[in-house]
C-alpha positions in Angstrom: 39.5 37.9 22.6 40.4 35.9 19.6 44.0 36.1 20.6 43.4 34.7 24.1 41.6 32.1 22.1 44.1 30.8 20.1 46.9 31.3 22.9 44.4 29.3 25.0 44.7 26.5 22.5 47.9 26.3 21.8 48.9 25.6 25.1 46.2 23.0 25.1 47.4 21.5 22.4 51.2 21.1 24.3 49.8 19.9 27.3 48.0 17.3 25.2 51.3 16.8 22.9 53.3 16.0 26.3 50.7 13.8 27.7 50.2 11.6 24.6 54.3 11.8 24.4 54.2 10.5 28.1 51.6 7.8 27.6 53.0 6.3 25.2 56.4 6.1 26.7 54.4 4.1 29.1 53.0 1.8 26.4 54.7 -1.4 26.0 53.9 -1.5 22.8 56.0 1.5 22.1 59.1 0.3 24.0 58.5 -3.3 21.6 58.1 -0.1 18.6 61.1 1.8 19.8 63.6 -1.9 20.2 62.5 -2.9 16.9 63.9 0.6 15.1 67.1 0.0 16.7 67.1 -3.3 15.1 70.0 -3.7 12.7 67.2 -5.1 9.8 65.2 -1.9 10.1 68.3 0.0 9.7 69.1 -2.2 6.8 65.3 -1.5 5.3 66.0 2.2 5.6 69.3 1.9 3.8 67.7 0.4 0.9 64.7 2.8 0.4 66.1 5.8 1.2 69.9 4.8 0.1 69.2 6.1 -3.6 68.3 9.9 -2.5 71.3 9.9 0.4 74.4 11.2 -2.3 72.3 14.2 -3.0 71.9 14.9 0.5 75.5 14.8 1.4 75.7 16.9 -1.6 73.2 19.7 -1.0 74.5 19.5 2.3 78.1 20.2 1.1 77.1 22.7 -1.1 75.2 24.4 1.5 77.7 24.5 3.8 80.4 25.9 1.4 78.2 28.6 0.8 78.1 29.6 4.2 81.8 29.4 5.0 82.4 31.4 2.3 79.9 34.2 3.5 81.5 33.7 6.8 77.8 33.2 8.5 79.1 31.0 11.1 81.9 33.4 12.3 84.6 32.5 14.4 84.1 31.8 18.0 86.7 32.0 20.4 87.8 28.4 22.1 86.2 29.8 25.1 82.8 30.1 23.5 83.3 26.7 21.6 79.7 25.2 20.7 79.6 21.6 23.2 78.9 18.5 21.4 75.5 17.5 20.5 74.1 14.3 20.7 70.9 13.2 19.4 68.4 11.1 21.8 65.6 9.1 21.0 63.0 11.2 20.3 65.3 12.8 17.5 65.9 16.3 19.0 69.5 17.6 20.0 70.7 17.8 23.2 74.2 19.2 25.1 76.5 16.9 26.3 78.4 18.6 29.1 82.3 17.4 28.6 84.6 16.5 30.9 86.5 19.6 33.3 89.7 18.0 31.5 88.5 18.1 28.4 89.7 20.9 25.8 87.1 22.8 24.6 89.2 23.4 21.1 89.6 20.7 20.3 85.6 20.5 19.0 85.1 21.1 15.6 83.6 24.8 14.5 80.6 24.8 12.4 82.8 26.7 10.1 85.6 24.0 9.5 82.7 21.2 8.8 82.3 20.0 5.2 78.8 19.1 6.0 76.1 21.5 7.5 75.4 20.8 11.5 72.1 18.8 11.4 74.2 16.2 8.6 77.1 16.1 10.7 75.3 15.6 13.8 73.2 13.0 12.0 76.7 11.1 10.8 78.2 11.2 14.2 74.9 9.7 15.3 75.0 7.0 13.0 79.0 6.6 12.9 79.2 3.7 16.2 76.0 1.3 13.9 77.5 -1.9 13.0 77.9 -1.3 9.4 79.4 -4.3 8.2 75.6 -6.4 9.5 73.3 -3.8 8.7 74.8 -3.1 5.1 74.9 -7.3 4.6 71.1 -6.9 5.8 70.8 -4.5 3.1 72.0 -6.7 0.3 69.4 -10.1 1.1 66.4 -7.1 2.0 67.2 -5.9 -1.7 67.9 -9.0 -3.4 64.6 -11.0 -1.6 62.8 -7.8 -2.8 63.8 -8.2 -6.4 62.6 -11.9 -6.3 59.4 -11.0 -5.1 59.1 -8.8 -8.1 59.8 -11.3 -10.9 58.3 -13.8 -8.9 55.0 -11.8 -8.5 55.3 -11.5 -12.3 55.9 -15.7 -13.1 52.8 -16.4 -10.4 50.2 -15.3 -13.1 51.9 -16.9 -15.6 52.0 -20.2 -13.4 48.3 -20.1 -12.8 47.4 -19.1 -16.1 48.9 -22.7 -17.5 47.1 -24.3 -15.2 43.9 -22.8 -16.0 44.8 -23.9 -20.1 45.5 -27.2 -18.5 42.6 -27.7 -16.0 39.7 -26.8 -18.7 39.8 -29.5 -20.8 39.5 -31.8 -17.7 35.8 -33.3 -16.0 34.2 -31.1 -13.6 35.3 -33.3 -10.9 38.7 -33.7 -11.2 39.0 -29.8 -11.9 38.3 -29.4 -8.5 40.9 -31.9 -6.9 43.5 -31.0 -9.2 42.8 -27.3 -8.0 42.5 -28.0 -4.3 45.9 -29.9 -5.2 47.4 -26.9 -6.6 46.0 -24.6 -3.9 47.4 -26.6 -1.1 50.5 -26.8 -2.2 50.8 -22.9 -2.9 49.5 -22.3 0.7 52.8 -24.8 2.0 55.3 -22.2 0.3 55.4 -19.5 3.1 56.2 -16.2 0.4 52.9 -17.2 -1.6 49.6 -15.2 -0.1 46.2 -16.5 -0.2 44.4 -13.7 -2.5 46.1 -15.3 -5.5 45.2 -18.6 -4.9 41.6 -17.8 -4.5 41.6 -15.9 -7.7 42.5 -19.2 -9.5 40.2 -21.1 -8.1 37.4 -18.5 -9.1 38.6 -18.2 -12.4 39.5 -22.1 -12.6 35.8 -23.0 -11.2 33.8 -20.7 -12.3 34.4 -21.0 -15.4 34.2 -24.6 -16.1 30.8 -25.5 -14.1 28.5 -27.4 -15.6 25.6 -25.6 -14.1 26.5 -22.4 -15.2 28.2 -19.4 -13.9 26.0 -18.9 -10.6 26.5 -22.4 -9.0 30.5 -22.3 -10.5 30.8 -19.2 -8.2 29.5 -20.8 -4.8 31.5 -24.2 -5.8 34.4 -21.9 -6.2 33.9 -20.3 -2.8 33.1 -23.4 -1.2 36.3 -25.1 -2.9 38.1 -21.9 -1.6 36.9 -22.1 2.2 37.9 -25.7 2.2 41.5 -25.5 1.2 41.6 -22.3 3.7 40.8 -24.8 6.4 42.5 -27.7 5.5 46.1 -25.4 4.6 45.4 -23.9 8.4 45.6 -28.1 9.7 48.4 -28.6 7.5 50.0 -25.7 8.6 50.4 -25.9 11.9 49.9 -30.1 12.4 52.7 -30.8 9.8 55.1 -27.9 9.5 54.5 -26.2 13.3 54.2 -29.5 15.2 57.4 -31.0 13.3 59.6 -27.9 13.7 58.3 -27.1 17.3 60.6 -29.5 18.2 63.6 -27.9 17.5 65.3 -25.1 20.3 66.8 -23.6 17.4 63.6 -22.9 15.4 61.7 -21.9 18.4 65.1 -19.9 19.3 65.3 -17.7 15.3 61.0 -17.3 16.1 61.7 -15.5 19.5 58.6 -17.6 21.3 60.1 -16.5 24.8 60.3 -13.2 23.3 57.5 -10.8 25.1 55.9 -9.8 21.4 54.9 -14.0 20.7 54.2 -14.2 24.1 51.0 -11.8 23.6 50.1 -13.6 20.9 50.4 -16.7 22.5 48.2 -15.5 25.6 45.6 -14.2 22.7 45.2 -17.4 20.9 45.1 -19.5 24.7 42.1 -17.2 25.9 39.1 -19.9 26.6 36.3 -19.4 23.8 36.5 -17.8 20.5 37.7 -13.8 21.2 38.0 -11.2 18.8 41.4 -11.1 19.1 41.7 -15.2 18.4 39.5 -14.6 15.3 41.7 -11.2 13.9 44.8 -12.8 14.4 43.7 -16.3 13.0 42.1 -14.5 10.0 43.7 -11.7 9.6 47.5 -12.7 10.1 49.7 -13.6 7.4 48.9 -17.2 6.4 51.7 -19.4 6.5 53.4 -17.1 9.7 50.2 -17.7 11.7 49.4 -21.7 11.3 52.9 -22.2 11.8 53.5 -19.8 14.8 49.9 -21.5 16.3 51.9 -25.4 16.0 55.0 -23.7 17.0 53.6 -22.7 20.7 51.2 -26.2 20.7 47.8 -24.0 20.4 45.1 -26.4 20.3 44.2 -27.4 16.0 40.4 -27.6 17.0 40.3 -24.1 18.5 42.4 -22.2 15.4 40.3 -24.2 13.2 36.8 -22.6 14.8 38.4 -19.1 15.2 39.5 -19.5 11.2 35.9 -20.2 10.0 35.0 -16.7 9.9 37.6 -15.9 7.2 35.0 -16.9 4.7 34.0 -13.1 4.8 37.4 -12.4 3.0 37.7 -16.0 1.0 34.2 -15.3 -0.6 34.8 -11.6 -2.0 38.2 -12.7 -3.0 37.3 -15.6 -5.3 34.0 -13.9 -6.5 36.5 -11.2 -7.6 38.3 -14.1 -9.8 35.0 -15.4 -11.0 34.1 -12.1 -11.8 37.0 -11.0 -14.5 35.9 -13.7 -16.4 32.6 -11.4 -17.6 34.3 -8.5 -18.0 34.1 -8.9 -21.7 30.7 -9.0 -21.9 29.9 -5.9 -19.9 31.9 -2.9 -18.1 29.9 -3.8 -15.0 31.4 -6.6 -14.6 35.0 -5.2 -14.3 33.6 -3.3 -12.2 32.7 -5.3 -9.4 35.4 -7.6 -9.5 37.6 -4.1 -8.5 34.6 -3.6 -5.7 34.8 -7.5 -4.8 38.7 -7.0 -4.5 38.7 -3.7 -3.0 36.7 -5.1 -0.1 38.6 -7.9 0.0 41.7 -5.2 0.7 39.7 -3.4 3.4 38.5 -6.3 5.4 42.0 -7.8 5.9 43.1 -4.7 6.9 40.5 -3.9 9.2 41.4 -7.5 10.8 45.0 -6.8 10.9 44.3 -3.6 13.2 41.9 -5.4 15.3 44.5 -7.9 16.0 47.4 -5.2 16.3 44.9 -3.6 19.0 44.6 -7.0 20.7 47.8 -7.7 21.0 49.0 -4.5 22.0 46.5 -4.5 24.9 47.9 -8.1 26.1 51.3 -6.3 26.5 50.1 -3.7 28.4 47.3 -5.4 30.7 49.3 -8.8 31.1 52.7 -7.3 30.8 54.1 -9.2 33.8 53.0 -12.6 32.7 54.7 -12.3 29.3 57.8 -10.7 30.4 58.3 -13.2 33.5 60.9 -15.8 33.0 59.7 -19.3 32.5 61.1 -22.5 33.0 60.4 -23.9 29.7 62.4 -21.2 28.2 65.6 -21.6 30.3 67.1 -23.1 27.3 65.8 -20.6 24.6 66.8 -18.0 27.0 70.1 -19.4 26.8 70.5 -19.4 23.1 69.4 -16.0 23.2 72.4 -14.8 26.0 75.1 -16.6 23.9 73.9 -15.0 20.2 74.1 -12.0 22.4 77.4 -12.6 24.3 79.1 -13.4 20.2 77.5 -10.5 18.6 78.6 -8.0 21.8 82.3 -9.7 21.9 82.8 -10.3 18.1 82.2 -7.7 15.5 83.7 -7.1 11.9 84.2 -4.0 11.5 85.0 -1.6 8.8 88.1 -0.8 9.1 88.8 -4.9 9.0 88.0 -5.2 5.3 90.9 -4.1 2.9 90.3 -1.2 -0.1 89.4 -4.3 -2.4 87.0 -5.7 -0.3 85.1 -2.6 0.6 85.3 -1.5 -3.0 83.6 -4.9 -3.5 81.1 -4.3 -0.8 79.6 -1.3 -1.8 79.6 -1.7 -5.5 77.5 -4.9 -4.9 75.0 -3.3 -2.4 75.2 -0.3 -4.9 73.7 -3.1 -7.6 71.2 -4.7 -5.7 69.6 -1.4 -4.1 69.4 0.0 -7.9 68.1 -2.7 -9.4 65.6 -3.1 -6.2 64.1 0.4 -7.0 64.2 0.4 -10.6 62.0 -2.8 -10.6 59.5 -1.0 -8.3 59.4 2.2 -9.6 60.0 1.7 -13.7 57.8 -1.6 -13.4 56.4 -0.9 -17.0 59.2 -0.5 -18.4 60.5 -3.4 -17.2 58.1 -6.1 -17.4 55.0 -6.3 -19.6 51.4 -7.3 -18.1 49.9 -10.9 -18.0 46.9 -11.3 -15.7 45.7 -14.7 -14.7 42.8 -14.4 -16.9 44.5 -13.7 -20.5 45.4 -16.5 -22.6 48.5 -18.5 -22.2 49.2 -19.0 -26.0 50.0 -15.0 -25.9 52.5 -15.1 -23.4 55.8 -13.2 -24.9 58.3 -14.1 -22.4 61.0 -11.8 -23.5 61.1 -8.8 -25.6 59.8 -5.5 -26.0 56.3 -6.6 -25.9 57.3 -9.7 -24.0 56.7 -10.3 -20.0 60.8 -9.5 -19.3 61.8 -6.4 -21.2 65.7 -5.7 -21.9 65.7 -3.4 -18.9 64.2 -6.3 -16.6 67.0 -9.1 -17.9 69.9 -6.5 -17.5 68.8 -5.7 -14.1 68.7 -9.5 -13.2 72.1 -9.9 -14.6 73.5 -6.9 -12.1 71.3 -8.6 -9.4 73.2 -11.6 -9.6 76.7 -10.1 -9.8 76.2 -7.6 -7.0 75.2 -11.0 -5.2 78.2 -12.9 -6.0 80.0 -9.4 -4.8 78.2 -10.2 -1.6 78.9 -14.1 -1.6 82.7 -13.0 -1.2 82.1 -10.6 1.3 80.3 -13.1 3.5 83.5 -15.7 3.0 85.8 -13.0 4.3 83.2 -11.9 7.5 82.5 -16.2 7.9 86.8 -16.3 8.1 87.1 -13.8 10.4 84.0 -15.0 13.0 85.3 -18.4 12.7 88.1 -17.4 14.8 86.2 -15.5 17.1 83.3 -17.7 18.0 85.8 -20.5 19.0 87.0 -18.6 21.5 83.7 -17.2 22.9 81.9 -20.6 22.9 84.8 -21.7 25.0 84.0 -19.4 27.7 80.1 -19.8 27.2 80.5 -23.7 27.5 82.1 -23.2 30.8 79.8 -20.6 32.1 76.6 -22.4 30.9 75.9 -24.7 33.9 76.5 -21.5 36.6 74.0 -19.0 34.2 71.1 -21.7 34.5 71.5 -22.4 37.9 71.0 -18.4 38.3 68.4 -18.7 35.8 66.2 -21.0 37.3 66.1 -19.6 40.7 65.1 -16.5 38.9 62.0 -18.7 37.2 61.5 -20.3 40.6 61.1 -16.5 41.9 59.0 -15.6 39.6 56.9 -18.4 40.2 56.4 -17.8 43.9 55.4 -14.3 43.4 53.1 -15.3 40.4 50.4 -14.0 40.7 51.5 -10.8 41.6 49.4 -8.3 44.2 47.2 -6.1 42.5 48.6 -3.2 44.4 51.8 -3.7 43.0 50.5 -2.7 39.3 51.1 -6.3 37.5 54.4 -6.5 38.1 56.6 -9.3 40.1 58.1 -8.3 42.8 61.8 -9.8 42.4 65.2 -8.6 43.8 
C-alpha cells in the first residue's frame, strides 16, 4: 500500500513537472526570461562570476577523463556503432542529432580520444559558435563598473560623513537646504540609490534639531519625503523630457521593445493601481523617473502614485537617526538594524508586486505591446540596422593576432580577479568608515587606513587590464570601421522600401486593432 502510494505520487509529481514546464513555455514572461539569457551581457555576467572556478573544471575534467582512457571504460566502438553528435537545447538536456545519409559516421570523435570528459565537451561545442570577441569585451566594463561600485560604495560614507562635520556647525535652517541640496543632487547621479541619501539626512537632521531628538526625527522624514518627490519631478521633467527627444536614446532604452511597453501600459492605467504605485515606488530611482519622461507619462499621476513611498523613506531615515543613540544604549542599535531591515523587506516586497504586474500585462495585453506602431517605425528602424551590422559584421577570434589575444585575456584575466577579490576579501582590502564615525579619524591609506595595500594594488591591475582593453577596442573599432561603411551603404538604400513595408504592417495592425476575442488577443495579420 505504501508503495502504490509513493508510485502514485511520483507520477503526480511528473505530470505536474510537465504541466508547469508547459505553462510556462506559454508565459511571455518566460520567452522575455529565456531572450535575455541568450543575451551576449548575461553571458558576459556569467563569464565574470563563474570565470575564476572554470580552469579547475577543465582541469578535473581532464583529469577525469585521462583516468578513464587509461582504464579503457569507454572501449572502442566500431565506426558502425559510432556515438551521433549531441547537441544541447534549451532546456539544457542532450539530444541526438541525426546526420546526414552522406555523412561518415568516423569521422565523430570517440569518447575515448576526447581530452575532456563528454558533458565538458558537449558543453564547449555548445558554447564554441558565441561571439566571443563582444561577450568577453562585455566581460571587461561588467568587471571594471563592478570594481567602481566597490570603492565607490566605500568613498560615499566618507563623502557624507564631511558633510555631516560641515553641516553641524551651521543654523538649523540652512542645515536643511544645504541637505535637500546635497540630496538632490545625489538623486541626479543615476549609480547613487536613495537608502544612502536618507541615512544622511537622518543623521544630518536629527541630530542637529533644536527641539530635540523626536521632532529632528519627523523633520528628517519630512525633509526626506520632500526631496523623494521633488528628485521624482526632476527626474523625469528635466532629464526624461530632455532626452525623450532623441531616437537614439529612446532607441539604447528599447521603448518599442515589448518589456517597456508593459511598463508603459502599467503606468497609463487611469487611477492609481497597484502596479503604478509598485513600480513608481519600488523601481530603481533614477531608471524609473527617467523611463516615466522618456515614454511622456503624465508628472501629476507619477507624483500621486510616488506618495506612498513614505512607508520605505520613513523607516529608512529613522534607521539613520537612530545610529546616532547607539552609544547610549544597545537598544538603540538595535532598531536602527530592525528600521533598516524593514526598510530591505518592503522594497522588495514592492519590486515583486511590480514584477507580478508587469508580467501579467505581457501575458493579458500581449498583443497590444507586441503590435507594431507607427510612432516606432523609426525606432524600429534603428533596431533592424544595429541588427543587420551585428549579423553581417563580426570580429572574430581568429581575426586578432597571438599578441592581441595574449593582450585580451591577460586584461580580462585582471579585471575579473581584481572584481572578485574586492567582493570576497573586502576586509582585507578596505577598512570600515560608517557615515556616522568621525571624519577627523578617517585613515585613507594603510593598514588601518580605508584603502589597504591589497585594495591600491588591485586598482593599479584594474587600470592596466583596462588599458589592455583600450587597445583591444582600437583594433575591433579598425576593423568595424571598414565594415559598417559598407553595410550602411546598403541600409541607406533599402531604408525607404523597409518603411514603406513597415507602415502598411502598422496600418494592418491598426485595422485589426482591437482584435476578436475569439482569436485569443492576438492580431490577425498575414
Amino acid at each position: 500500500f505504501v508503495g502504490a502510494i509513493l508510485v502514485m505520487g511520483w507520477i503526480i509529481f511528473l505530470r505536474l513537472r510537465m504541466a508547469a514546464a508547459e505553462w510556462l513555455e506559454e508565459m511571455p514572461l518566460w520567452r522575455m526570461v529565456e531572450s535575455v539569457m541568450s543575451m551576449s551581457i548575461v553571458k558576459a555576467a556569467g563569464i565574470c562570476c563563474i570565470g575564476p572556478v572554470l580552469p579547475f573544471v577543465f582541469l578535473t575534467s581532464i583529469l577525469n577523463q585521462s583516468i578513464r582512457r587509461r582504464r579503457t571504460l569507454h572501449g572502442r566502438m566500431s565506426s558502425a556503432l559510432a556515438p551521433r553528435p549531441l547537441q544541447i537545447l534549451r532546456r539544457g538536456r542532450p539530444a541526438p542529432v541525426v546526420p546526414p545519409e552522406d555523412s561518415d559516421l568516423t569521422a565523430v570523435p570517440m569518447p575515448g580520444d576526447q581530452w575532456l570528459t563528454d558533458r565538458v565537451h558537449r558543453f564547449m561545442t555548445y558554447i564554441g559558435d558565441w561571439d566571443w570577441v563582444s561577450i568577453l569585451r562585455q566581460a571587461y566594463l561588467l568587471s571594471f563598473a563592478f570594481t567602481c561600485y566597490l570603492v565607490c560604495s566605500r568613498l560615499l560614507n566618507v563623502v557624507l560623513a564631511f558633510l555631516i562635520t560641515i553641516l553641524s556647525g551651521l543654523p538649523f535652517a540652512l542645515i536643511i537646504v544645504a541637505t535637500v541640496a546635497c540630496g538632490i543632487t545625489c538623486f541626479l547621479l543615476p549609480p547613487v540609490p536613495g537608502a544612502p541619501v536618507y541615512l544622511f539626512t537622518g543623521l544630518v537632521i536629527a541630530g542637529t534639531a533644536p527641539d530635540g531628538f523626536e521632532t529632528g526625527c519627523v523633520i528628517a522624514i519630512v525633509v526626506s519625503y520632500i526631496m523623494k518627490l521633488l528628485a521624482c519631478a526632476i527626474q523625469q521633467v528635466g532629464i526624461g523630457g530632455l532626452l525623450g527627444t532623441s531616437l537614439y536614446i529612446k532607441a539604447q532604452v528599447g521603448v518599442n521593445k515589448p518589456l517597456i511597453r508593459a511598463i508603459e501600459v502599467v503606468l497609463r492605467e487611469p487611477g492609481i493601481t497597484v502596479g503604478k504605485v509598485a513600480i513608481a515606488c519600488g523601481g530603481p530611482d533614477w531608471p524609473t523617473s527617467v523611463l516615466a519622461g522618456l515614454m511622456g507619462i503624465s508628472l501629476v499621476n507619477m507624483e500621486l502614485v510616488t506618495l506612498p513611498v513614505v512607508a520605505f523613506v520613513a523607516p529608512c531615515t529613522m534607521s539613520g537617526a537612530f545610529y546616532l543613540k547607539k552609544a547610549e544604549s544597545e537598544a538603540w542599535d538595535r532598531y536602527a538594524s530592525l528600521m533598516l531591515n524593514f526598510t530591505v523587506v518592503s522594497a522588495l516586497m514592492q519590486q515583486l508586486v511590480a514584477a507580478w504586474c508587469i508580467q501579467d500585462a505581457l501575458e493579458s495585453r500581449n498583443a497590444e505591446v507586441t503590435r507594431p506602431l507607427q510612432k516606432n517605425i523609426q525606432l524600429d528602424w534603428i533596431d533592424f540596422c544595429r541588427n543587420e551590422s551585428d549579423s553581417c559584421w563580426t570580429v572574430r577570434w581568429r581575426d586578432f593576432g597571438c599578441f592581441l589575444k595574449f593582450i585580451f585575456i591577460f586584461g580580462l584575466t585582471l579585471e575579473v580577479f581584481v572584481a572578485q577579490m574586492f567582493y570576497w576579501g573586502s576586509g582585507s582590502c578596505f577598512g570600515e568608515f560608517a557615515v556616522s564615525d568621525d571624519i577627523d579619524t578617517l585613515v585613507f591609506v594603510g593598514s588601518d587606513g580605508l584603502l589597504k595595500m591589497p585594495a591600491l594594488m588591485g586598482l593599479g591591475l584594474s587600470m592596466l587590464g583596462f588599458v589592455c582593453y583600450w587597445i583591444i577596442g582600437k583594433r575591433v573599432g579598425m576593423l568595424r570601421r571598414v565594415a559598417e561603411r559598407d553595410t550602411s551603404e546598403r541600409l541607406q538604400a533599402y531604408e525607404s522600401i523597409w518603411k514603406e513595408a513597415r507602415l502598411r504592417l502598422c496600418l494592418q495592425a491598426e485595422k485589426a486593432w482591437p482584435p476578436p476575442r475569439s482569436q485569443g488577443g492576438h492580431i490577425p495579420m498575414e
